[in-house]
Backbone bond lengths (Angstrom), bond angles and torsions (degrees), N, CA, C in turn:
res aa  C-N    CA-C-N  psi(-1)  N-CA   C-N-CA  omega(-1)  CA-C   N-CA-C  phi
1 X - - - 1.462 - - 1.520 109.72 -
2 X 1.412 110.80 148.23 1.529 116.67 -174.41 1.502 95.93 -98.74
3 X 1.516 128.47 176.40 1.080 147.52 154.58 1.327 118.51 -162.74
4 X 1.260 127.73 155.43 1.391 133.70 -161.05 1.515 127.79 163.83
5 X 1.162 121.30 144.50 1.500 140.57 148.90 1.269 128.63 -72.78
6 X 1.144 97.65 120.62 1.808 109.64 -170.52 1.518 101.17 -131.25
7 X 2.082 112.65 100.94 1.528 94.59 -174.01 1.485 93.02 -106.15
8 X 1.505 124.63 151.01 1.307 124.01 -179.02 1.871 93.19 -106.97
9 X 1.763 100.83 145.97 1.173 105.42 162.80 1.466 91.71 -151.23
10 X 1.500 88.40 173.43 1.455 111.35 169.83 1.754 102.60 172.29
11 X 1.699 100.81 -171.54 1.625 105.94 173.88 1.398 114.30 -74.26
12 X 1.460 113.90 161.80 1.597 118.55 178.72 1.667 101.12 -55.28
13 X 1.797 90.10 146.42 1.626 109.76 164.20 1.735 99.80 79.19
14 X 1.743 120.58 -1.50 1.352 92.36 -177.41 1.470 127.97 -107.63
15 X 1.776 110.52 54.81 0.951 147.77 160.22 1.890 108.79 83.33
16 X 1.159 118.64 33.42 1.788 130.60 -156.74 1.872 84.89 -64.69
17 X 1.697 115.12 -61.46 1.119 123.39 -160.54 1.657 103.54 -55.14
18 X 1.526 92.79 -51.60 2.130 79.82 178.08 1.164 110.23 -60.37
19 X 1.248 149.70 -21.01 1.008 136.47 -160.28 1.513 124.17 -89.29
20 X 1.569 118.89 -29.13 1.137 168.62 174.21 1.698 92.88 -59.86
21 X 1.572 113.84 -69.86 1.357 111.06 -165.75 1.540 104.86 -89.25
22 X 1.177 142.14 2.73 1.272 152.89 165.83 1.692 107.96 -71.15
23 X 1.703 105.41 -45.02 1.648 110.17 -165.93 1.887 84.70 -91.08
24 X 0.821 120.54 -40.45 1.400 124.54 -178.16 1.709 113.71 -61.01
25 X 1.409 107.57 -19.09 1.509 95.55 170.54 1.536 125.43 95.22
26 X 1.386 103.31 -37.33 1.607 145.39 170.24 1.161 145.05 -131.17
27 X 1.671 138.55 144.34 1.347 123.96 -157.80 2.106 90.24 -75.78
28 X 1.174 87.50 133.19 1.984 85.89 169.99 1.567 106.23 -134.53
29 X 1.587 106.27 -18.59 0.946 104.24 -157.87 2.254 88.94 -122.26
30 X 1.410 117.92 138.34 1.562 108.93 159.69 1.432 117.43 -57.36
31 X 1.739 111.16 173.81 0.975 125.59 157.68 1.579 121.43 -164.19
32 X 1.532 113.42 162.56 1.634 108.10 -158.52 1.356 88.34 -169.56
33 X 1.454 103.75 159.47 1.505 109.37 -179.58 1.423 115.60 -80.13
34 X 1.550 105.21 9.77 1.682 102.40 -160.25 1.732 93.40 -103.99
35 X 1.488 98.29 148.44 1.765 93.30 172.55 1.419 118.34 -74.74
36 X 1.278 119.62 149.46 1.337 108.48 151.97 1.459 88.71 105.60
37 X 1.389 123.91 16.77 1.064 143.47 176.96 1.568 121.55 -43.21
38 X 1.668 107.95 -60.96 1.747 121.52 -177.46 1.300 89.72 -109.90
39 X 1.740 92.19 135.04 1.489 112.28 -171.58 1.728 97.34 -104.84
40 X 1.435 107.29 -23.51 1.489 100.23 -157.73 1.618 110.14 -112.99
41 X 1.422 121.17 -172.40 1.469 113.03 143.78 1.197 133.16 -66.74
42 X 1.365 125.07 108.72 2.333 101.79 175.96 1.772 75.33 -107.91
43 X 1.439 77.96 165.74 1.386 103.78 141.32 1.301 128.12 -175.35
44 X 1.342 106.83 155.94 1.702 128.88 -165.98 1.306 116.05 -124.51
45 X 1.888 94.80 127.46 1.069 116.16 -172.16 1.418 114.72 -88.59
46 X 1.712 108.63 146.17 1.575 95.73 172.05 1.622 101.97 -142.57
47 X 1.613 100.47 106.71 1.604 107.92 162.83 1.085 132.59 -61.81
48 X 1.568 122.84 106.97 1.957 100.76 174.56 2.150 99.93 -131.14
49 X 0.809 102.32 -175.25 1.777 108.81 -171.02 1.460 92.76 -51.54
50 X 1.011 120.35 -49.73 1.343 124.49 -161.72 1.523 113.05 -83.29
51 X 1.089 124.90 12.16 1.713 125.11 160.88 1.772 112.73 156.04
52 X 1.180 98.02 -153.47 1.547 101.04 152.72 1.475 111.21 -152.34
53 X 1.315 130.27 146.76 1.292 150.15 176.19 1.712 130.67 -116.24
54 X 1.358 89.69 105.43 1.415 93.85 -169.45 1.672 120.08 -83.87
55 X 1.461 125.30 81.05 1.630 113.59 -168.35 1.760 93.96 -96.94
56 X 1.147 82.92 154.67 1.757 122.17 177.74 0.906 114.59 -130.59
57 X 1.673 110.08 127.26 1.397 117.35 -173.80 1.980 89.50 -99.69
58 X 1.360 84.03 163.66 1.890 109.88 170.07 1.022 112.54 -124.05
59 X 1.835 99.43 170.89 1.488 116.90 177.67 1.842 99.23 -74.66
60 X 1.225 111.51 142.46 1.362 101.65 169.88 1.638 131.91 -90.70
61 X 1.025 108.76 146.02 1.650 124.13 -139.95 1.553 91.42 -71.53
62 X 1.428 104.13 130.66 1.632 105.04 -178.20 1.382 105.40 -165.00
63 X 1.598 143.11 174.81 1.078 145.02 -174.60 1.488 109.04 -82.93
64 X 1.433 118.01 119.89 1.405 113.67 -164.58 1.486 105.54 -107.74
65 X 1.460 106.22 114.32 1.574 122.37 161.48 1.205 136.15 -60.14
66 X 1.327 96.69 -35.30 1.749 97.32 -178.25 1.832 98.49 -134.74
67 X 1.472 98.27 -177.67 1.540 112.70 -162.84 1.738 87.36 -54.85
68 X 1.163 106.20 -62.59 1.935 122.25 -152.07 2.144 83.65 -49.95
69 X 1.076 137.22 -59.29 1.356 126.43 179.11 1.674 117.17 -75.82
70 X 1.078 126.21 1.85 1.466 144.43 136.44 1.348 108.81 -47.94
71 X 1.312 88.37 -73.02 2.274 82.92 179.15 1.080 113.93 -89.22
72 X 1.258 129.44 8.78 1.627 126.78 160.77 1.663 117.67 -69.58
73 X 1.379 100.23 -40.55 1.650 131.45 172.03 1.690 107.17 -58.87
74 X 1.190 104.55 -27.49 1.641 113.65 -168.14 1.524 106.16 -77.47
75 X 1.737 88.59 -32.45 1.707 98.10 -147.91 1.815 94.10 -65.96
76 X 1.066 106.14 -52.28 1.260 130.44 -175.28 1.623 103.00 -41.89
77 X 1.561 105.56 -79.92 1.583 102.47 168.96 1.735 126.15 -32.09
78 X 1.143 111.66 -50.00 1.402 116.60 155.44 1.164 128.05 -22.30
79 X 1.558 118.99 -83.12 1.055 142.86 -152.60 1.708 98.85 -84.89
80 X 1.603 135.68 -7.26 1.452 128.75 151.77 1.199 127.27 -91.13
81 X 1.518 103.74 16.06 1.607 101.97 165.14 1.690 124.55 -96.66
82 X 1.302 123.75 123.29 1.264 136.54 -147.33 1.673 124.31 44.03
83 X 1.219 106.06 36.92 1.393 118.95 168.89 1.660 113.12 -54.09
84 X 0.977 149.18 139.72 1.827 141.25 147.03 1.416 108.45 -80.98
85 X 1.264 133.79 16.49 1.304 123.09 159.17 1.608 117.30 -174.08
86 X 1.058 123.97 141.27 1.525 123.27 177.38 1.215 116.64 -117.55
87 X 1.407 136.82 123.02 0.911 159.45 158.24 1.103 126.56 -59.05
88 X 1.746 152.27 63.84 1.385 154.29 -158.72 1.578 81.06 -103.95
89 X 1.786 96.75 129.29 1.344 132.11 -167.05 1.644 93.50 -120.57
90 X 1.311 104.36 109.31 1.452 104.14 161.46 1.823 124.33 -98.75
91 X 1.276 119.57 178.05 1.725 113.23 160.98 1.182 97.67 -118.55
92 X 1.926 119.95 112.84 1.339 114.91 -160.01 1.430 115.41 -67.24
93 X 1.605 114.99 -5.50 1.885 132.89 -162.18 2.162 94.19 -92.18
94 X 1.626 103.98 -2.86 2.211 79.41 -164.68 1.747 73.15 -111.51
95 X 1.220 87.07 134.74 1.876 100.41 156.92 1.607 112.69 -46.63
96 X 1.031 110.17 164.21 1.266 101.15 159.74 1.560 118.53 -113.82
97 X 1.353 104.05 159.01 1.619 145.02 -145.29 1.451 138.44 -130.76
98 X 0.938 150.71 170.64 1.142 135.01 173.64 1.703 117.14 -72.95
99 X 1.519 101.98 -29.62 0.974 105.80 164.24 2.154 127.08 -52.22
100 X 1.147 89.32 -44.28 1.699 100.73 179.01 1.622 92.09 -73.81
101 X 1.388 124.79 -36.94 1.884 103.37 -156.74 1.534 97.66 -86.24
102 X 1.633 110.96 -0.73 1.450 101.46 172.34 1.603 120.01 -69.31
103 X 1.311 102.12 -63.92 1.237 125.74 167.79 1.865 108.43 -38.56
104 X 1.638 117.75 -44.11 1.531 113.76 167.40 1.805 121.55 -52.49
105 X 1.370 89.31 -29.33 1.131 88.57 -157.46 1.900 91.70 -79.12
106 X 1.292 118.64 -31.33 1.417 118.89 -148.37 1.931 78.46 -71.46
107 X 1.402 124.62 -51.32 1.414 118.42 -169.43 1.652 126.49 -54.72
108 X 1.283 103.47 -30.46 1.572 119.37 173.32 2.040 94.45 -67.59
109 X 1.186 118.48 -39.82 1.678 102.72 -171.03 1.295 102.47 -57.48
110 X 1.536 110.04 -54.08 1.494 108.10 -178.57 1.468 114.09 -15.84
111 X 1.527 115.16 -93.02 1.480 108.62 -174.60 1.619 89.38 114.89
112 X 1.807 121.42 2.21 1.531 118.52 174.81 1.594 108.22 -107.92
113 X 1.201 110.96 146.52 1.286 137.35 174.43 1.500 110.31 -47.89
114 X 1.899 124.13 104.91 0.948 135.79 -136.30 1.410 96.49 -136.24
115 X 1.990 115.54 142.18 1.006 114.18 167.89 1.996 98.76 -121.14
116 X 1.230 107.11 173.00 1.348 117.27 174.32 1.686 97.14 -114.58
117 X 1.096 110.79 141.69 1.781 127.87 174.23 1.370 101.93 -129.64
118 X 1.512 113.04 105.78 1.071 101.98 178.36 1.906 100.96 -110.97
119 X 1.524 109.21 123.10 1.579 118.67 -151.39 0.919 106.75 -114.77
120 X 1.702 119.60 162.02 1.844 135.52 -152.44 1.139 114.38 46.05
121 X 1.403 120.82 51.76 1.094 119.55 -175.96 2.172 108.66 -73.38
122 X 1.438 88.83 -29.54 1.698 98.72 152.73 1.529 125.09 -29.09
123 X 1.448 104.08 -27.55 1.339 105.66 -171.21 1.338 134.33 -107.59
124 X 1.667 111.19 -8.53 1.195 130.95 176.55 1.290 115.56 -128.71
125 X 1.144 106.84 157.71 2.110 121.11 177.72 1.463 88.75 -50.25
126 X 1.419 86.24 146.16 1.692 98.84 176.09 1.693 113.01 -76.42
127 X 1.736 105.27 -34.48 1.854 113.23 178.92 1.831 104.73 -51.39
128 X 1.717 108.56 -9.30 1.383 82.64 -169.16 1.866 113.06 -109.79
129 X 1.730 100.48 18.57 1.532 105.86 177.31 1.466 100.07 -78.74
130 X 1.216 118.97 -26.81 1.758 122.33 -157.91 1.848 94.01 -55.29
131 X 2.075 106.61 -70.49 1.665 63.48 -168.98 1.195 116.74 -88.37
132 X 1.382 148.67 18.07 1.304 143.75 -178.83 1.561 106.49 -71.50
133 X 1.327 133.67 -28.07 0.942 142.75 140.53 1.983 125.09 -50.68
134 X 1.304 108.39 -58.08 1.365 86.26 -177.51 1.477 108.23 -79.37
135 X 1.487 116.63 -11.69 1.811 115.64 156.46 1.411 105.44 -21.47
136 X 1.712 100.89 -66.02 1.609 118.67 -138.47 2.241 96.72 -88.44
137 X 0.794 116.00 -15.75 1.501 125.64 179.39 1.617 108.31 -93.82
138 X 1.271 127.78 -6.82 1.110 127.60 -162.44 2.153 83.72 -102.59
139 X 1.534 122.84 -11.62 1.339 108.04 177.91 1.575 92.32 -97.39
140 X 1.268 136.44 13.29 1.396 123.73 145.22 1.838 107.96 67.08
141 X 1.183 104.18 10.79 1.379 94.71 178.61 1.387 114.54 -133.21
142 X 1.808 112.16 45.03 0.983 117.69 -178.21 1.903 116.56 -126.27
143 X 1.171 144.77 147.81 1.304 139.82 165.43 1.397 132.09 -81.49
144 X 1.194 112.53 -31.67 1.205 121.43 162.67 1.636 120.94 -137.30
145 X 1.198 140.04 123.22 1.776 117.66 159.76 1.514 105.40 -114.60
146 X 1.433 81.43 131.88 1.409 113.82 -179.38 1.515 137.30 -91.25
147 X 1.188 141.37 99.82 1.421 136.31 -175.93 1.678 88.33 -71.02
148 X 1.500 119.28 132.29 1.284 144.68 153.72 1.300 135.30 -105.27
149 X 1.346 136.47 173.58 1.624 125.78 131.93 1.325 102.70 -140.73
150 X 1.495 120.18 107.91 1.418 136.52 176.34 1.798 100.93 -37.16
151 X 1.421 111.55 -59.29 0.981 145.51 -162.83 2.003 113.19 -51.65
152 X 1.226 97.24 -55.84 1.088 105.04 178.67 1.928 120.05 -100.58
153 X 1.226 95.52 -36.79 1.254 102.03 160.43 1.877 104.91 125.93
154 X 1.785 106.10 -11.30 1.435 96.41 176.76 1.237 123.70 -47.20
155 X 1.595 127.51 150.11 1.457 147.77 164.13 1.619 108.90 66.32
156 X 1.606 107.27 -4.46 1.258 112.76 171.46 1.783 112.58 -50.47
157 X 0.924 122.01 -25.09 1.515 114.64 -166.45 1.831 95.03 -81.43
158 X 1.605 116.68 -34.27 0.962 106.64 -153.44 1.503 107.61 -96.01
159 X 1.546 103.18 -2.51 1.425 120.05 174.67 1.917 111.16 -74.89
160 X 1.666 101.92 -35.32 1.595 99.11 -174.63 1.909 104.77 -76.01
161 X 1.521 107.40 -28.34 1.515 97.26 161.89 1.134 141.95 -66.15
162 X 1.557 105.27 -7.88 1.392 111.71 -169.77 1.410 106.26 -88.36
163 X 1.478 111.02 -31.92 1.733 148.26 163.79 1.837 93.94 -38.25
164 X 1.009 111.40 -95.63 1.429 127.78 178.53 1.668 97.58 -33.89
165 X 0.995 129.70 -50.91 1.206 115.22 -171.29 1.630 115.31 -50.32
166 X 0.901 96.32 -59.98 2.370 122.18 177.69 1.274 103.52 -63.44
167 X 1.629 139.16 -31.77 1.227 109.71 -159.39 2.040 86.07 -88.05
168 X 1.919 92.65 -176.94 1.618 103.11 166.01 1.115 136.80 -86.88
169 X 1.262 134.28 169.62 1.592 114.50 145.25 0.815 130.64 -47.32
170 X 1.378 141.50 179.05 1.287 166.22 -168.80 1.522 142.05 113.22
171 X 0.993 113.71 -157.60 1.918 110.38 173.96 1.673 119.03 -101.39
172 X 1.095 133.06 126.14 1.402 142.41 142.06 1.615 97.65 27.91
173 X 1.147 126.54 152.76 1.683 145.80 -177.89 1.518 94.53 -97.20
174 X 1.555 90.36 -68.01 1.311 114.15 -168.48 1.697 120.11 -130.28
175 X 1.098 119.54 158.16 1.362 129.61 -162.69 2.396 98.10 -64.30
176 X 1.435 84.63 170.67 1.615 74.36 -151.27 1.839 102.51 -91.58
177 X 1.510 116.27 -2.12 0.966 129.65 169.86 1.822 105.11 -79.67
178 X 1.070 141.79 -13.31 1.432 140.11 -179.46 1.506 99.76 -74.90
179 X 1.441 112.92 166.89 1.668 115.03 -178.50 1.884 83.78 -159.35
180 X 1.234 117.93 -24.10 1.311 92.45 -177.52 1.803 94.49 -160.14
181 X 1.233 113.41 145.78 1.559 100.43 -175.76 1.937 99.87 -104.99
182 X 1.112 115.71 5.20 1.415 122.58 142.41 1.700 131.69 -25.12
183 X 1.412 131.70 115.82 1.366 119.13 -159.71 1.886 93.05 -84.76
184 X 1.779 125.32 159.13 0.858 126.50 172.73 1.688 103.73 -67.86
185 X 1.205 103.32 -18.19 2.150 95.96 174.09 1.150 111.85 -79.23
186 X 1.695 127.51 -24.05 0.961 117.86 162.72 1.783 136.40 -79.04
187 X 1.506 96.81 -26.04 1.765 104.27 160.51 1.363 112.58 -46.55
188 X 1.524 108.47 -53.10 1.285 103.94 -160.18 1.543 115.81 -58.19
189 X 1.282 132.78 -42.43 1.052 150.10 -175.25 1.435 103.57 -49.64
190 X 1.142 111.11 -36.21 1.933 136.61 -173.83 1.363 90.43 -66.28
191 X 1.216 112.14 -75.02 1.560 118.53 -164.20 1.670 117.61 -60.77
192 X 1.459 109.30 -21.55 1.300 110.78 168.49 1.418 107.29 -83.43
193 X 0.633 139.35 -63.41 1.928 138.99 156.09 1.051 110.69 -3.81
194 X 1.560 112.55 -89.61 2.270 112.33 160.43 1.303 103.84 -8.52
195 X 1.205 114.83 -63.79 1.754 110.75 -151.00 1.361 115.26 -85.88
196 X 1.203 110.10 -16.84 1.523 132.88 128.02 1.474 134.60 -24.76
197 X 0.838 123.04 -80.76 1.433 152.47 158.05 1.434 104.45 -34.09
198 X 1.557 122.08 -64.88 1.360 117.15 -161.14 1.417 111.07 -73.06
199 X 1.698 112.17 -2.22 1.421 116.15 176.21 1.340 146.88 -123.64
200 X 1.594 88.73 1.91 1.815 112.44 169.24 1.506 98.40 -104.35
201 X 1.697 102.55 172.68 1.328 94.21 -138.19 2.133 82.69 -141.30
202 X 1.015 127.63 132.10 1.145 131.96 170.85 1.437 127.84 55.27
203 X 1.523 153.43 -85.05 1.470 107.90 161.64 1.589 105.28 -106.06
204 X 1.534 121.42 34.64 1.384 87.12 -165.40 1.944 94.84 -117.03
205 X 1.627 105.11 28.15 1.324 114.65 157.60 1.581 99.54 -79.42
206 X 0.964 142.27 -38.38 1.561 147.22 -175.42 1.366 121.20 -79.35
207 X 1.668 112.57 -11.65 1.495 123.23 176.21 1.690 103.99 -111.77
208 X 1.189 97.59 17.56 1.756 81.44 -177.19 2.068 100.85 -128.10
209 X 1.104 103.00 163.37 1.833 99.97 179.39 1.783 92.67 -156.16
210 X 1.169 108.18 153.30 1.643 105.69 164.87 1.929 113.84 -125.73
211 X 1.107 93.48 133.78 1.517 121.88 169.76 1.354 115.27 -94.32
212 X 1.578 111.12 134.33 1.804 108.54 -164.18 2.138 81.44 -123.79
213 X 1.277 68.69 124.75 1.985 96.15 179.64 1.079 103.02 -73.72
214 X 1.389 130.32 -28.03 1.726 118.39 -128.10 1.911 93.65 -174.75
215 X 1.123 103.10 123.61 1.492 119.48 -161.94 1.702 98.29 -145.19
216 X 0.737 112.36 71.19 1.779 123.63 -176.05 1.600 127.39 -97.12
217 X 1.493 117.33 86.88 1.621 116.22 -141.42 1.993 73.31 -117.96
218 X 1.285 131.12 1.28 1.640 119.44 178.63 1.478 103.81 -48.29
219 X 1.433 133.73 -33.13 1.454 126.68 -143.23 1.923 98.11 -112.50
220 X 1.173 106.64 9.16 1.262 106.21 -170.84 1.409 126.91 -80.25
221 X 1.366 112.27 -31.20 1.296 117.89 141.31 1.159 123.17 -31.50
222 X 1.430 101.08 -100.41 1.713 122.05 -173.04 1.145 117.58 -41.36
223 X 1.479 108.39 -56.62 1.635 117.17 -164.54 1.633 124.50 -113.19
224 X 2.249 87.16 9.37 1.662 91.33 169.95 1.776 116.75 52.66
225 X 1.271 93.63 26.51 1.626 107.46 -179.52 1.679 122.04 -128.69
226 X 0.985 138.60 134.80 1.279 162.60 155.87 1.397 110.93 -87.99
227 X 1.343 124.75 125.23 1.570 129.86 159.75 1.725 97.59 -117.20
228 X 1.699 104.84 137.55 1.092 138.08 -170.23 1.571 103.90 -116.39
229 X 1.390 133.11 124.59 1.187 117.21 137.79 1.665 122.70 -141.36
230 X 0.931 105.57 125.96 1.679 137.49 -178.25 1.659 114.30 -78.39
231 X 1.543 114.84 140.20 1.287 141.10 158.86 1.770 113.53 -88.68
232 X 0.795 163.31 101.71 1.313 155.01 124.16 1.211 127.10 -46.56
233 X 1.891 129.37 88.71 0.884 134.47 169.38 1.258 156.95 -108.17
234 X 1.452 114.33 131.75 1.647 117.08 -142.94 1.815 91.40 -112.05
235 X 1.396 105.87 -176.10 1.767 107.76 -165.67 1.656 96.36 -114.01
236 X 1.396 122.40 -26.57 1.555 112.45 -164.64 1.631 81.22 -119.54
237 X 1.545 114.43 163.19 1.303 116.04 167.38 1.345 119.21 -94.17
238 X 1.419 113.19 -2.93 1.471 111.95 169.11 1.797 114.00 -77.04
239 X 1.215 107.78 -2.02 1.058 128.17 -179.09 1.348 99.45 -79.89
240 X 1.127 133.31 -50.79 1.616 139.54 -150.30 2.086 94.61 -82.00
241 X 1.039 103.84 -22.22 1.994 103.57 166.25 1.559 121.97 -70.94
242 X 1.454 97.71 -23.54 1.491 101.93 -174.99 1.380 126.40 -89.52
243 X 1.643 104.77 -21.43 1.291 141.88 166.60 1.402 111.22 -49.44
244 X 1.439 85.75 -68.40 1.902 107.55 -178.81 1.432 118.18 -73.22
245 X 1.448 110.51 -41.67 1.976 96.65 154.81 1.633 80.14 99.33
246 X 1.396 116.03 167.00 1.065 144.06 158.77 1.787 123.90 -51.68
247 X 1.120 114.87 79.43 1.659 123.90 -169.58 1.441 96.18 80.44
248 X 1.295 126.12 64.88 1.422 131.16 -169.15 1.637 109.11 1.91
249 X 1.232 111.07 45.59 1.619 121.02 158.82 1.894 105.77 -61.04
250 X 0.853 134.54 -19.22 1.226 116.11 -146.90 1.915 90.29 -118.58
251 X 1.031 123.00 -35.40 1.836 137.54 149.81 1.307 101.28 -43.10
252 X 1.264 106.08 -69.01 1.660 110.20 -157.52 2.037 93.08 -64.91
253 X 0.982 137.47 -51.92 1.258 132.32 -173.63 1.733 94.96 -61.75
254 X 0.861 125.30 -63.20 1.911 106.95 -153.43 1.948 78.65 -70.15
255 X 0.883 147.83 -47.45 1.122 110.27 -167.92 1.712 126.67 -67.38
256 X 1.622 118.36 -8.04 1.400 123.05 -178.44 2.257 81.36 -79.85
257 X 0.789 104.31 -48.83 1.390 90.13 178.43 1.492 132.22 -64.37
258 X 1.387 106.05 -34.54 1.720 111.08 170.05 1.345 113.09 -49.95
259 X 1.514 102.32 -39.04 1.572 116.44 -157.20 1.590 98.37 -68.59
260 X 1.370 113.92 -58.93 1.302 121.81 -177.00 1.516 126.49 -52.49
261 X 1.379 109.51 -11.28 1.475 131.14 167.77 1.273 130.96 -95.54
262 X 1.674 105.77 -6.63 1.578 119.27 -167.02 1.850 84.06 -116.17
263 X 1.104 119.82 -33.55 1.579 106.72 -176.78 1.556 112.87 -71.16
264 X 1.675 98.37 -22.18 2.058 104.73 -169.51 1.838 94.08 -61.28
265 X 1.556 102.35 -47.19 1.514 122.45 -178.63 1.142 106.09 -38.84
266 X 1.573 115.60 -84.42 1.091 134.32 -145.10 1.902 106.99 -77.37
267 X 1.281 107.17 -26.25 1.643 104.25 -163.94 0.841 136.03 106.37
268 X 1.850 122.91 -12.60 1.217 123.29 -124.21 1.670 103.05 -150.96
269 X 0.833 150.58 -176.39 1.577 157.19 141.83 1.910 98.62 -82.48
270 X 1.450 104.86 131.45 1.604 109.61 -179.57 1.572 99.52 -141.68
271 X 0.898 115.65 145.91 1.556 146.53 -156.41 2.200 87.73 -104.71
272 X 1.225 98.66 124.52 1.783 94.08 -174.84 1.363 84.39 -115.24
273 X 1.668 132.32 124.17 1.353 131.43 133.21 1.148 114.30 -102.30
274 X 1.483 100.14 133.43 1.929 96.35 -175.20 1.601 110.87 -157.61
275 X 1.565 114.89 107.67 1.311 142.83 -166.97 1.773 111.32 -96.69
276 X 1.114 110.54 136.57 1.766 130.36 -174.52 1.178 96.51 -93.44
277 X 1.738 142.90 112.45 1.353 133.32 144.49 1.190 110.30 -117.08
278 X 1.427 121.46 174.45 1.418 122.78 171.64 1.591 135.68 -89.56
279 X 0.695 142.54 154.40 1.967 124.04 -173.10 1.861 86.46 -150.76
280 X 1.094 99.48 78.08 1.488 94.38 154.22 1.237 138.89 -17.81
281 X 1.318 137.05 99.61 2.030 133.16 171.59 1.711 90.17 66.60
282 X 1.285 130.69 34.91 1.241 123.39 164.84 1.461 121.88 -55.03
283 X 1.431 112.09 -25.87 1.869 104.58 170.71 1.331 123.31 -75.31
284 X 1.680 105.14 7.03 1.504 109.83 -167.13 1.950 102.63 -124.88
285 X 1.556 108.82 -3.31 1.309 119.38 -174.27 1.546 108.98 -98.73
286 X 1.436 109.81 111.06 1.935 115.17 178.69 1.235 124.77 -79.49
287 X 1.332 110.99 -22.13 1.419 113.64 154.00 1.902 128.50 -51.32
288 X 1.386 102.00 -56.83 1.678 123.58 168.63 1.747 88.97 -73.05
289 X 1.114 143.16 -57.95 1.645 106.17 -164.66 1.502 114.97 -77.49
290 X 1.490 123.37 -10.09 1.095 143.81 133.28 1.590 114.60 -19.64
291 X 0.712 103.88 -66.52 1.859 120.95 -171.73 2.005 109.76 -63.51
292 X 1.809 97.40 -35.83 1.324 121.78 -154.61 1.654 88.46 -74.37
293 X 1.377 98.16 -48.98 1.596 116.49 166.15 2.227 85.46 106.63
294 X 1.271 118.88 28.17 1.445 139.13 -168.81 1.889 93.89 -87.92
295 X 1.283 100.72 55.61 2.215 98.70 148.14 2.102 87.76 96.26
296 X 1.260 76.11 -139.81 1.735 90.27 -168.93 1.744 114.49 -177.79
């Protein structure tokens, strides 16, 4: 039997989260077209005859302005120490940059057994993986690079063998019924975020985070019910109008949709309350990213 850690990183937007919930089997992890997407650690498990593999997705590696991308930066550093494998997630369509030779450089410190993914390959001419690849082989500190598509699912099968190949023996992490050691109070918060995300519009997806007040599983038995209630918090209060939309049409819609995404989750019929306040310089407050449960 195999066992292992598989942490994926790379820069924002270059598809880590699809990729994560593709090998995972299940959504565990969000996703959105916006960067800067996963704030935290998830990770997703994937049992097969041949072992188990524990990958973890990251925050993606970027220049951090405030505290909350301070410990996003952390999380990452963290989570490649005694890893058995690294996962460098490229977007096979952005040249590379200083941005990518940062991130090269952070995988070469490791000193762990490294693949390159170079991803969406769905999306570009195939003549143009050749040199983006011998780009990425010319830093010599890689085992395999891989043309993928998180997205669609190409070469994915041949990517989890390549996985199995590198990791070690040993026993199970975790029991074979787990998929994510993530709490369902904390998904939810995730899934309200997504729906979030897909509807603010330029930086004030990056000024907003949600906090869940109210995690209410008493009625789940009996009444096959969950009550939820949520904070949504933004930094300016002119912010908190844009949120709420015109006759809070635009609140009231992502939450008929959150809801409908937290019941697929959960199993259950769930009750969505969900309130707009303000938290002033909250990406810069350790107490509130504290709370967010956002690094350390």
């Amino acid at each position: 039997m195999k066992s292992g850690t598989a942490v994926i990183i790379g820069r924002p937007n270059s598809g880590k989260s699809t990729l994560l919930n593709a090998l995972a089997g299940q959504k565990v992890s969000i996703v959105s077209s916006k960067p800067q997407t996963t704030r935290h650690r998830i990770i997703g498990v994937m049992n097969e005859t041949r072992g188990q593999i524990v990958f973890v997705d990251t925050p993606g590696v970027h220049k951090p302005g405030y505290r909350m991308n301070q410990r996003m930066l952390g999380t990452v550093y963290e989570q490649l120490r005694g890893v058995d494998l690294v996962l460098h997630m490229v977007d096979a369509g952005i040249p590379f940059g200083a941005g990518e030779n940062f991130v090269l450089e952070m995988v070469k410190k490791t000193g762990a057994p490294a693949f390159l993914l170079l991803n969406k390959i769905d999306a570009i001419a195939k003549q143009r993986l050749l040199p983006a690849m011998d780009r990425y082989g010319q830093a010599g500190c890689f085992m395999e690079i891989l043309p993928i598509s998180a997205a669609t699912g190409e070469n994915l099968d041949l990517l989890r063998d390549r996985i199995f190949e590198y990791m070690p023996e040993g026993e199970p992490q975790y029991g074979e019924d787990l998929v994510t050691d993530r709490t369902e109070r904390f998904l939810a918060g995730e899934f309200i975020r997504e729906k979030l995300l897909e509807r603010l519009r330029e930086e004030l997806p990056y000024a907003s985070a949600v906090m869940i007040r109210r995690f209410d599983e008493s009625r789940r038995t009996d009444r096959n019910l969950v009550v939820i209630d949520a904070d949504i918090l933004v930094e300016r209060r002119s912010q908190q109008g844009i949120v709420l939309g015109a006759g809070a049409r635009t609140l009231r819609d992502l939450g008929t949709e959150a809801r409908r995404d937290l019941e697929q989750l959960l199993g259950c019929k769930v009750y969505l309350g969900l309130e707009v306040r303000t938290a002033r310089n909250w990406r810069n407050d350790d107490a509130l990213l504290d709370q967010l449960e956002l690094g350390s």
